[in-house]
C-alpha positions as CSV (number, residue, x, y, z in Angstrom):
1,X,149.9,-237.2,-119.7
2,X,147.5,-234.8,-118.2
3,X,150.2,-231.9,-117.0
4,X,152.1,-232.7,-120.5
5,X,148.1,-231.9,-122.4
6,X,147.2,-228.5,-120.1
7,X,150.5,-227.0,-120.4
8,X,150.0,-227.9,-124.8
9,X,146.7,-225.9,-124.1
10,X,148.6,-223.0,-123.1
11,X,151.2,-223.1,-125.9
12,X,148.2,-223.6,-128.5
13,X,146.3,-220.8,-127.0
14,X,148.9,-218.6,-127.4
15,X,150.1,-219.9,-130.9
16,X,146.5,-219.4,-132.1
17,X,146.3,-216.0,-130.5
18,X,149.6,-214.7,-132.1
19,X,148.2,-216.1,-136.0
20,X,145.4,-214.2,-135.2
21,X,146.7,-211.5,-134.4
22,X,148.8,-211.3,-137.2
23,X,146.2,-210.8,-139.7
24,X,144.0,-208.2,-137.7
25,X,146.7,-205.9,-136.2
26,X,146.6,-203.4,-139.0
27,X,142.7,-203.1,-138.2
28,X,144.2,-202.5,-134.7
29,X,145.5,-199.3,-135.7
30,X,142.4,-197.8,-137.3
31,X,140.4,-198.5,-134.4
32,X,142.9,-196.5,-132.1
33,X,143.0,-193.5,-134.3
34,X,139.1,-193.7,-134.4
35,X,138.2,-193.9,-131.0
36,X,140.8,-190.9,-130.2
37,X,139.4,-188.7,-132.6
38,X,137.2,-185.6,-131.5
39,X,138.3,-186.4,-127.8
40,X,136.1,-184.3,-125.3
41,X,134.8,-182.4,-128.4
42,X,131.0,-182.6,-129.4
43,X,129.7,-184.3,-132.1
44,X,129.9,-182.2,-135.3
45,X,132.7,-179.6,-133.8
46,X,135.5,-181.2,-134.7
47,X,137.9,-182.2,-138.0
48,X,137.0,-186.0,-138.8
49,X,140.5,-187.3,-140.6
50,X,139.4,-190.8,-140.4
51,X,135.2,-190.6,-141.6
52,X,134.9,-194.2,-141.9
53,X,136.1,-197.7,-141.7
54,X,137.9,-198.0,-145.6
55,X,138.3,-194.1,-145.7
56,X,140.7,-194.7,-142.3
57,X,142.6,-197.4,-144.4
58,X,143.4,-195.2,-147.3
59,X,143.9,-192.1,-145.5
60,X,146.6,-194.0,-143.3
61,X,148.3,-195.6,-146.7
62,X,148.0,-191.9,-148.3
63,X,150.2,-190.8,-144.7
64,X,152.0,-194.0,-144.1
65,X,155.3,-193.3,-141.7
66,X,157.5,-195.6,-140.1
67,X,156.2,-196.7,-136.5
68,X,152.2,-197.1,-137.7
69,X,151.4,-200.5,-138.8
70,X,154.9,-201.5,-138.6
71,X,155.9,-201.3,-134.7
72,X,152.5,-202.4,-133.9
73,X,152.3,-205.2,-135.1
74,X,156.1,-205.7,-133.8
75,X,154.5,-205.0,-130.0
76,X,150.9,-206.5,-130.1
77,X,151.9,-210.0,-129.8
78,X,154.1,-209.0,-126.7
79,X,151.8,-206.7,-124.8
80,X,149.1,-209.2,-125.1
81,X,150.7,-211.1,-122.9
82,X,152.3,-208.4,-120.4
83,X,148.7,-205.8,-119.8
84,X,150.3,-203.0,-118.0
85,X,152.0,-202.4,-120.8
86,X,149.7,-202.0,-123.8
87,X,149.7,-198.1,-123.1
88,X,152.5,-198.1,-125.3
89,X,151.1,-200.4,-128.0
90,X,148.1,-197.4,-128.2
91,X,150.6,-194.4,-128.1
92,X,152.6,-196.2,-130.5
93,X,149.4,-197.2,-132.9
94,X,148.0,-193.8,-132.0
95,X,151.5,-191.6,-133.9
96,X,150.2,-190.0,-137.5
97,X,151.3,-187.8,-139.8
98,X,150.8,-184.1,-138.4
99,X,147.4,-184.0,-141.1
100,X,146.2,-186.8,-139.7
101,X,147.0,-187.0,-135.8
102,X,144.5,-187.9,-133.6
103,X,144.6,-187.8,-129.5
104,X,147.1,-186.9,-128.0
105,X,150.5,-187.2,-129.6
106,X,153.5,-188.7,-127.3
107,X,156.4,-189.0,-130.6
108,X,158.1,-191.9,-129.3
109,X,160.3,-193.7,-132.1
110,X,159.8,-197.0,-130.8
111,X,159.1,-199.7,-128.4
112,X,162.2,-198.9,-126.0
113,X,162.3,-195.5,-125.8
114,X,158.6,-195.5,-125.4
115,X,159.0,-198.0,-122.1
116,X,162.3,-195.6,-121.2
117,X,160.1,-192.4,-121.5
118,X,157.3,-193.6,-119.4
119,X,159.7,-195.1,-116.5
120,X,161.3,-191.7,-116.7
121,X,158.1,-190.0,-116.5
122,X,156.0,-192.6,-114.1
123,X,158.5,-194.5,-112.2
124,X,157.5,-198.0,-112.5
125,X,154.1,-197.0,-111.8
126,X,154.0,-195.8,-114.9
127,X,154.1,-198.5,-116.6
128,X,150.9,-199.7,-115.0
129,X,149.2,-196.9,-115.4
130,X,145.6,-197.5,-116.6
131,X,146.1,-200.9,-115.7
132,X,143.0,-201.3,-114.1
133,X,141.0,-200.1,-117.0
134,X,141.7,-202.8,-118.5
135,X,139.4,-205.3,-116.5
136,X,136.1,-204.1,-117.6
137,X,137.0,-204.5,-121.4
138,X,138.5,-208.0,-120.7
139,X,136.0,-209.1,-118.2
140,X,132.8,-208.5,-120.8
141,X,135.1,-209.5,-123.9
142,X,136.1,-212.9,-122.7
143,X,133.3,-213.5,-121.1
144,X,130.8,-212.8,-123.7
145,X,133.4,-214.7,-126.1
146,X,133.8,-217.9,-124.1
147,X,130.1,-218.2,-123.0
148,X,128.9,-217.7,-126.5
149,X,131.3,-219.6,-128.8
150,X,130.2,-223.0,-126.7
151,X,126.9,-222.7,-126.7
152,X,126.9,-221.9,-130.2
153,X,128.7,-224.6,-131.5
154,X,126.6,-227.0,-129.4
155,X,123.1,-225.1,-130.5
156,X,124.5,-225.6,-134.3
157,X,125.4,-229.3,-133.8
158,X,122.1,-230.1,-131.9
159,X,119.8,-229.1,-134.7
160,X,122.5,-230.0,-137.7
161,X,122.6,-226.6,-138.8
162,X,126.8,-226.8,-139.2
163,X,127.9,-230.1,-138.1
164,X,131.3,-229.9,-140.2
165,X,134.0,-229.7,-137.4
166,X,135.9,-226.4,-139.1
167,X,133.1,-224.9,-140.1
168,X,131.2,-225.2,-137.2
169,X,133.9,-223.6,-135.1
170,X,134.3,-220.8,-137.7
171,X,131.3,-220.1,-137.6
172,X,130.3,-220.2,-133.8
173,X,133.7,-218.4,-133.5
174,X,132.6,-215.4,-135.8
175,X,128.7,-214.8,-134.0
176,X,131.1,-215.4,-130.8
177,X,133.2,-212.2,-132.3
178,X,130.1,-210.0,-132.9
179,X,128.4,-210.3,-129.3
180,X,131.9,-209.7,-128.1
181,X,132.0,-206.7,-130.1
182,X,128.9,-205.3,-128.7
183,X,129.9,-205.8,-125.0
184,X,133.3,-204.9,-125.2
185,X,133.8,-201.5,-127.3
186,X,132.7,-198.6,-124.9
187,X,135.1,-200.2,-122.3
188,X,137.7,-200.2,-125.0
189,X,137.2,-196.8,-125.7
190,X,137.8,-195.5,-122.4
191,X,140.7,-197.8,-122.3
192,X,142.2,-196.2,-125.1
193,X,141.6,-192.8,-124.0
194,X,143.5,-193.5,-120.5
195,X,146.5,-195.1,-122.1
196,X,147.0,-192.5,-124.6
197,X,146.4,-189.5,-122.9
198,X,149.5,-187.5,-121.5
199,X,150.9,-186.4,-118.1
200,X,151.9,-183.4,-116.6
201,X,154.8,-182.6,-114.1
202,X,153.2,-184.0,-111.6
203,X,152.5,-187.4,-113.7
204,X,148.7,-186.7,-113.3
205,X,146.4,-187.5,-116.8
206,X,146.1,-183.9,-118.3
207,X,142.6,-185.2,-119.8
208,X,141.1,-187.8,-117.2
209,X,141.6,-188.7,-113.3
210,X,140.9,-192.2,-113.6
211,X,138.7,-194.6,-115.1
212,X,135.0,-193.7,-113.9
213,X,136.1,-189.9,-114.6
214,X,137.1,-190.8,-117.8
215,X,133.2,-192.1,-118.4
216,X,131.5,-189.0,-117.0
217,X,133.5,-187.3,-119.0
218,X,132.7,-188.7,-122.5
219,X,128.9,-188.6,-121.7
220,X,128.9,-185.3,-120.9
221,X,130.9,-184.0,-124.1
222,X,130.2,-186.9,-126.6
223,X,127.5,-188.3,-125.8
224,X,126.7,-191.9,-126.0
225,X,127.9,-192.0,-129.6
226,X,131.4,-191.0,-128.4
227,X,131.2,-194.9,-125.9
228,X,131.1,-196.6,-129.5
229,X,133.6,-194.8,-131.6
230,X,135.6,-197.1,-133.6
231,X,133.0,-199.8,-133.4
232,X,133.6,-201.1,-136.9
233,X,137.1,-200.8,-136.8
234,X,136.4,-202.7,-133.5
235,X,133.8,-204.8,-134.8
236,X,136.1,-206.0,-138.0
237,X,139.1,-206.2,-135.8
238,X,137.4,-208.7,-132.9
239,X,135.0,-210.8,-135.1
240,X,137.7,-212.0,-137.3
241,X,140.1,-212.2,-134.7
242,X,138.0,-214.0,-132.6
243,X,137.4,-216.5,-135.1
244,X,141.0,-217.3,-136.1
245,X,141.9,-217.9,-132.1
246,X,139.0,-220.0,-131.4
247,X,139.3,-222.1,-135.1
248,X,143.2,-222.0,-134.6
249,X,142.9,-223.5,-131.0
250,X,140.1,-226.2,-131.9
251,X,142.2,-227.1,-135.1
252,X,145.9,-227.8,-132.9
253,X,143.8,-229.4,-129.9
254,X,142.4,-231.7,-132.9
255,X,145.8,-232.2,-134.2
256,X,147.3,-232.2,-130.8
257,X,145.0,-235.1,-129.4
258,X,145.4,-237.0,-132.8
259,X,149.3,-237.4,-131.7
260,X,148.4,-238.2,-128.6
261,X,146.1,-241.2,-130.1
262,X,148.7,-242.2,-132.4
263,X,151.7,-242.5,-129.7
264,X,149.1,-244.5,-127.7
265,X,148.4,-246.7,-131.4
């Protein structure tokens, strides 16, 4: 009974991570394109395509081309799962219109030839390139998300604030989202910016030489604004996100423990 009930915690984790995911991929995108834009260029010296949070979503519907939302959302679900790989998910979410490009632009026309290309490039070190960037942002995510979303739902039951099962995970799942927001966007910019950037004949980064060069880097040209580009993208993207996961997975352990009760019955 116990093996059967941890291993159902690992399907409904990721079942509640995929719905989630699902809804909050296209926000995905313009958070990518944001934190890319102005790269290494001071504030106020460079073209702004994307000047805002519902001005991105337009401007990417006005430019919409086959590989933006569509082969993102095809590869998020997947890369979740295998990191060393979400390099292409960014270069793939990262691919605009000429008007409206942002970063640097690698052209793939899909997930294959994208993970072909880079082996070609990389070897299979290529294809964990960056990897290690990656443990900052998910270190301070999770942990910020996890520590929070318990002690908030016990704080709101204690003093019967929301005491209504759903509600009380939505909504200790959504201030959960926010301070996971907070703590996790400036390593998710430099994240984004080590994935996406591109490689010269040697199969050095042409921009950055590894992750704590990548932060001196933006300080020095961007200043502290440039560590929290795309935080509303960000913001909109985790908080929701966030939510679904944690109310998805509360919801099928409920439903999950009421079969359990009933075969038992």
């Amino acid at each position: 009974m116990t093996v059967k009930m941890d291993l159902s915690e690992f399907v409904l984790g990721g079942l509640a991570s995929t719905g989630a995911t699902f809804f909050t991929n296209p926000i995905e995108v313009i958070k990518t394109r944001m934190q890319l834009q102005g790269e290494l260029a001071a504030r106020g010296t460079y073209v702004e395509p994307y000047k805002g949070l519902f001005q991105a979503f337009v401007t990417v519907a006005k430019k919409w081309r086959l590989g933006g939302f569509a082969k993102s959302s095809n590869t998020s679900s997947m890369f979740s799962v295998h990191n060393q790989l979400i390099s292409v998910k960014t270069q793939l979410q990262s691919q605009a219109a000429k008007e409206i490009a942002v970063g640097y632009q690698h052209h793939h026309t899909g997930m294959m030839p994208a993970l072909k290309q880079i082996y070609k490039k990389g070897g299979l070190f290529g294809l964990w390139r960056g990897a290690l960037a990656t443990i900052p942002s998910a270190s301070l995510g999770s942990g910020a998300q996890i520590a929070t979303f318990g002690k908030t739902k016990e704080f709101l039951m204690e003093y019967n604030l929301v005491t209504q099962p759903i509600l009380n995970s939505f909504t200790a799942g959504l201030f959960a989202g926010s301070v996971m927001s907070l703590a996790m966007t400036p390593p998710d910019v430099m994240t984004t910016r080590l994935y996406n950037q591109g490689l010269d004949e040697h199969g050095r980064g042409l921009y950055y030489n590894g992750y704590f060069d990548c932060v001196v880097k933006i300080l020095r040209s961007e200043g502290i604004y440039g560590m929290y580009k795309g935080f509303w993208p960000n913001y909109v993207r985790i908080a929701p996100h966030s939510t679904l996961v944690l109310l998805f997975f509360d919801e099928l352990l409920r439903l999950r423990d009421a079969y359990f009760v009933k075969r038992k019955m």
